[in-house]
C-alpha positions as CSV (number, residue, x, y, z in Angstrom):
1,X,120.8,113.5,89.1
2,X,118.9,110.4,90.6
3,X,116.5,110.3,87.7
4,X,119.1,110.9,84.9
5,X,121.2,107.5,87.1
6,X,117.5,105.6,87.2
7,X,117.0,106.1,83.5
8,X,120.1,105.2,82.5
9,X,120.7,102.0,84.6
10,X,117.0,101.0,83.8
11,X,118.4,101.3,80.1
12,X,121.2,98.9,81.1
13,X,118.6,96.4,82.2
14,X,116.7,96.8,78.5
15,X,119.9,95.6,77.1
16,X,121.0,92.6,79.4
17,X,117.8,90.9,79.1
18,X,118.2,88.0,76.4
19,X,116.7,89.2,73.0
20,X,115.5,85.5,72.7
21,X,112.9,85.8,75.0
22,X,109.0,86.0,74.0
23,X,106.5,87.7,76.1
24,X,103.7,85.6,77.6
25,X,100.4,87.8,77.3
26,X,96.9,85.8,79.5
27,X,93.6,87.8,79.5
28,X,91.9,85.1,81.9
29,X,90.5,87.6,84.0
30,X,89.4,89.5,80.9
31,X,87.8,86.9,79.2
32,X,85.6,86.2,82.3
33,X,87.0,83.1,82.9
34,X,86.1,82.4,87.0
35,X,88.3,80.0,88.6
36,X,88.9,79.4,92.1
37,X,92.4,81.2,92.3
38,X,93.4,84.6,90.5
39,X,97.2,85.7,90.0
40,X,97.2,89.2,88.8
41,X,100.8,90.4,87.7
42,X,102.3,93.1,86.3
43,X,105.8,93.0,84.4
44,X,109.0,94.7,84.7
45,X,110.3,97.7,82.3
46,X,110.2,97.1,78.6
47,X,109.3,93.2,79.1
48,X,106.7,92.3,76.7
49,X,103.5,91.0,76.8
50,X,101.1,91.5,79.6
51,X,103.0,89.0,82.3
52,X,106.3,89.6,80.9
53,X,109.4,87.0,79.9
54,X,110.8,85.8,83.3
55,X,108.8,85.6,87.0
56,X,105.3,86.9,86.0
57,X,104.8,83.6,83.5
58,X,106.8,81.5,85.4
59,X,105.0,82.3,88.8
60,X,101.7,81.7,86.8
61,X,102.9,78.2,86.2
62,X,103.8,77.5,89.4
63,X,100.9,78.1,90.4
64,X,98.7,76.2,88.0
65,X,100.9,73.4,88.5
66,X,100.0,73.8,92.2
67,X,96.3,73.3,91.5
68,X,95.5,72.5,88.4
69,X,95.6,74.7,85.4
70,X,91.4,74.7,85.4
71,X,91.5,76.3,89.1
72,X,94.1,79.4,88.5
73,X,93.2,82.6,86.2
74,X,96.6,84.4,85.1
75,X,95.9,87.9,84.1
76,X,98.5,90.2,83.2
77,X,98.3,94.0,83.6
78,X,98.4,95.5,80.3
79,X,96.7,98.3,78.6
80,X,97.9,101.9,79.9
81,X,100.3,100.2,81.5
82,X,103.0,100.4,79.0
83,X,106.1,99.7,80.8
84,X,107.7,102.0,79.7
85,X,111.2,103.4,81.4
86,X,110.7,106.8,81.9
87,X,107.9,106.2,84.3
88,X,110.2,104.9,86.3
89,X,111.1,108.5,87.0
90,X,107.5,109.4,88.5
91,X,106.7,109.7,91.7
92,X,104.7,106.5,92.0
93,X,107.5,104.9,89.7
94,X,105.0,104.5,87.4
95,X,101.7,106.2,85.7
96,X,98.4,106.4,87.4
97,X,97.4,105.0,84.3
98,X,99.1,101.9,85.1
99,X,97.9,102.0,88.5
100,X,93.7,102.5,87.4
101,X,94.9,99.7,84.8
102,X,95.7,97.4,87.2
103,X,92.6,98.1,90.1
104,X,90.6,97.4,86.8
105,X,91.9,94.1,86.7
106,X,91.5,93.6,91.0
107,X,88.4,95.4,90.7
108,X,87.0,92.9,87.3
109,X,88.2,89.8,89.3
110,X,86.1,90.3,92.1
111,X,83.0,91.7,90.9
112,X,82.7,89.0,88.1
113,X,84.3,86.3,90.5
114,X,83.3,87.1,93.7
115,X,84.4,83.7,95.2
116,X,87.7,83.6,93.5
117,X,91.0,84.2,95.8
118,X,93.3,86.7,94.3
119,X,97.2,86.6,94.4
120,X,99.2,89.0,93.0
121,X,103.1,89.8,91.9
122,X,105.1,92.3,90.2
123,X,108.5,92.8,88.5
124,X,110.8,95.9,89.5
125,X,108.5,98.7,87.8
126,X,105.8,96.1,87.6
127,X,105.9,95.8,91.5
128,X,105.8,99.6,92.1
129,X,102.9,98.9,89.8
130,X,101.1,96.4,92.2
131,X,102.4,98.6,95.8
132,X,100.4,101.4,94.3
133,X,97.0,99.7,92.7
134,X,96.6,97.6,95.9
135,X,97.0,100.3,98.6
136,X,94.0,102.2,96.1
137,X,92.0,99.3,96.2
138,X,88.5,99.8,98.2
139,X,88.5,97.5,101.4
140,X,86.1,94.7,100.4
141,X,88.0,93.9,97.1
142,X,91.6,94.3,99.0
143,X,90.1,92.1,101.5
144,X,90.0,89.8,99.3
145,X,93.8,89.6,98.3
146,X,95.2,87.1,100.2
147,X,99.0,87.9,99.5
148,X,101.3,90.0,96.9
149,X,104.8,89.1,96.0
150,X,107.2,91.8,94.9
151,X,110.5,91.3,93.2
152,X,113.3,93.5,92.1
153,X,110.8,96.5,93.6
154,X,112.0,99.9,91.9
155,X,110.7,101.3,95.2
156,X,112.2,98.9,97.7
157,X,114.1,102.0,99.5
158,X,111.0,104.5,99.7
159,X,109.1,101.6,101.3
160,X,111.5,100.6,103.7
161,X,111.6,97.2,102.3
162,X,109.4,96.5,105.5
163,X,113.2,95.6,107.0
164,X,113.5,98.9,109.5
165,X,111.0,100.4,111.8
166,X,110.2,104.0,110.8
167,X,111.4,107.1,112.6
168,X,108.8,108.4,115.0
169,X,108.4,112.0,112.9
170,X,108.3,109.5,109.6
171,X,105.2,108.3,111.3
172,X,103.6,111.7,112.4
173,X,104.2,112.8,109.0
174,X,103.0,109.9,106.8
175,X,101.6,106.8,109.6
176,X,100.0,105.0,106.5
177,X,103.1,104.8,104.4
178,X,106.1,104.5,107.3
179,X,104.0,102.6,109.5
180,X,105.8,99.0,110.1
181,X,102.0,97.7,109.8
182,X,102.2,98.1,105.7
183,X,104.2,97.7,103.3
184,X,101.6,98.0,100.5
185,X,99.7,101.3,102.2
186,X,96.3,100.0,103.6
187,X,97.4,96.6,103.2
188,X,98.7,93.9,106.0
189,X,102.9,93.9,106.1
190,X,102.6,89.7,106.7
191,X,100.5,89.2,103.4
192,X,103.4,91.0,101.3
193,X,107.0,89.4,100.1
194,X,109.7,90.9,98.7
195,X,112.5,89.4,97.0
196,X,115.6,92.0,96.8
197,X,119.2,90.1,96.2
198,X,121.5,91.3,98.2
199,X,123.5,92.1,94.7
200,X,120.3,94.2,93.1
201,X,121.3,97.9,93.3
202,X,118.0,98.4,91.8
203,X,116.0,97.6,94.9
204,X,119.3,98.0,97.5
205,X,118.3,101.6,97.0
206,X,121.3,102.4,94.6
207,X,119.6,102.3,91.6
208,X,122.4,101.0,89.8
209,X,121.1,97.8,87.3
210,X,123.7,95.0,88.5
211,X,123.5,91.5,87.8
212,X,121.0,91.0,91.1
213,X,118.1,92.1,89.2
214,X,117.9,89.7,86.6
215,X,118.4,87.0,89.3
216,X,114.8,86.4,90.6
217,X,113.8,83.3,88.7
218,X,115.7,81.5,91.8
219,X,112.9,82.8,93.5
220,X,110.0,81.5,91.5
221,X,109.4,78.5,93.7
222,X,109.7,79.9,97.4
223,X,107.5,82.6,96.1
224,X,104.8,80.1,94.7
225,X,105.2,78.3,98.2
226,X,104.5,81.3,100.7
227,X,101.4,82.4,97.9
228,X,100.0,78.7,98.5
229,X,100.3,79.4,102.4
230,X,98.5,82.5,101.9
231,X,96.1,81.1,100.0
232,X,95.6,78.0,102.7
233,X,94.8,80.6,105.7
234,X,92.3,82.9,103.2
235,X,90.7,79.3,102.4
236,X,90.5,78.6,106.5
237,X,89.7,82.0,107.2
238,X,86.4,81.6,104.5
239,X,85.2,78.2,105.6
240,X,85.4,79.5,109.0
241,X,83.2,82.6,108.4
242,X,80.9,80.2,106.4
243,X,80.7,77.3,109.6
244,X,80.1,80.4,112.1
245,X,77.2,81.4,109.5
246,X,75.4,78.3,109.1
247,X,76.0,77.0,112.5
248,X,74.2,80.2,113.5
249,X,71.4,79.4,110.9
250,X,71.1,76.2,112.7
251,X,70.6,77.5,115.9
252,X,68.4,79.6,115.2
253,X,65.8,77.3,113.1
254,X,66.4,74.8,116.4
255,X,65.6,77.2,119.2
256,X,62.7,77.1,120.9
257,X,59.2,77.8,119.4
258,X,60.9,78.1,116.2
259,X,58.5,75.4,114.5
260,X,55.4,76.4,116.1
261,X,52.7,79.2,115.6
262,X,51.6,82.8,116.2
263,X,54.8,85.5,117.9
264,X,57.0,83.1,118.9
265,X,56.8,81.1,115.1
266,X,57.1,84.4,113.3
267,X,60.2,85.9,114.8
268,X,62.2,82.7,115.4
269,X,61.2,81.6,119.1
270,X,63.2,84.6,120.5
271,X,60.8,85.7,123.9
């Protein structure tokens, strides 16, 4: 009964959007293009191209205006990730297809960028999309996702919508996915945002598609904002690790015996 409501109001949504509106598609990530910023997004049911008509471009441009449309590489999550509606349905609320789709794109930005601070977003089945490829994502590429906004999330309810501290047996039976630490599994609560209007039966757990859900372009801004804070404390949090490194560097090529001969010369003055 809940996936036969599900389809049927995510139907609804295919027919309120505007007809007028053209997809935005960006392969910056794909075309190898390393920047200093990353925003990896993936869109909501049945919008087209890769990023989608509404938040995914318009979250992209808020960010490039930001910092500069040379520092930020947009890349939306495309391939098996059809957006389709009757994934919403799944388990995940999406493929697995989607989900290896979009590590690809997590997994590409880092190895070929391995400087580059990556962001991320979703829309409603798009941000299922993103909850599930991130909690996947091996620790030294997840590390280095500095924050992930989710709006209109199809699976607001199942993941607590980080507003309510699980049940004790929730805990026992899942601690990963109930655990008030996460929101995205594996993944710090305080480096995830999500946007649900109080009128959006979609995320309100309902899943009824009312006039809430096609609201979050309202939220384009403050979402860009708490990205760029993010970003700011993984930027600190770098330099930092960097100082500590080279300040250690400096002591060491300073200490004592370090510039003269024989035992003491050859392993840094440490006797």
């Amino acid at each position: 009964m809940k996936t036969a409501t599900l389809f049927a109001a995510l139907a609804a949504t295919a027919v309120a959007s505007p007809l007028s509106k053209r997809g935005v598609t960006e392969n910056e990530v794909e075309n190898g293009e390393c920047r200093t910023y990353t925003f990896i997004f993936a869109r909501g049911s049945t919008e087209i191209g890769n990023m989608g008509e509404t938040v995914g471009p318009a979250t992209c441009n808020a960010l490039k205006k930001k910092y500069g449309d040379n520092e930020v590489a947009c890349q939306g999550v495309g391939g098996a990730y059809t957006a389709g509606l009757a994934q919403n349905a799944l388990p995940d609320g999406t493929t697995q297809g989607a989900l290896n789709e979009a590590k690809k794109m997590f997994n590409d930005a880092h190895s070929n960028c391995p400087n580059t601070i990556i962001t991320a977003g979703g829309y409603s089945q798009g941000a299922a999309v993103m909850t599930g490829s991130v909690g996947e994502l091996d620790d030294d590429v997840k590390s280095t996702v500095a924050g992930v906004v989710l709006y209109g999330d199809t699976r607001n309810k199942q993941e607590n919508g980080g507003s309510k501290e699980p049940l004790l047996a929730e805990m026992i039976a899942s601690p990963i996915l109930t655990s008030p630490l996460f929101l995205v599994p594996g993944y710090p609560k305080d480096q995830v945002k999500v946007y649900c209007a109080a009128t959006d039966g979609v995320c309100g757990g309902a899943l009824l598609v009312t006039a809430g859900h096609l609201t979050y372009m309202d939220d384009v801004s403050d979402a860009a904002d708490w990205l760029e804070g993010k970003i700011s404390s993984a930027g600190s949090s770098t330099s930092s690790s960097s100082d500590a490194s080279s300040s250690g560097a400096a002591s060491s090529s300073s200490s004592p015996g370090s510039s003269g001969s024989g035992l003491g010369s050859l392993f840094g003055g440490g006797f």
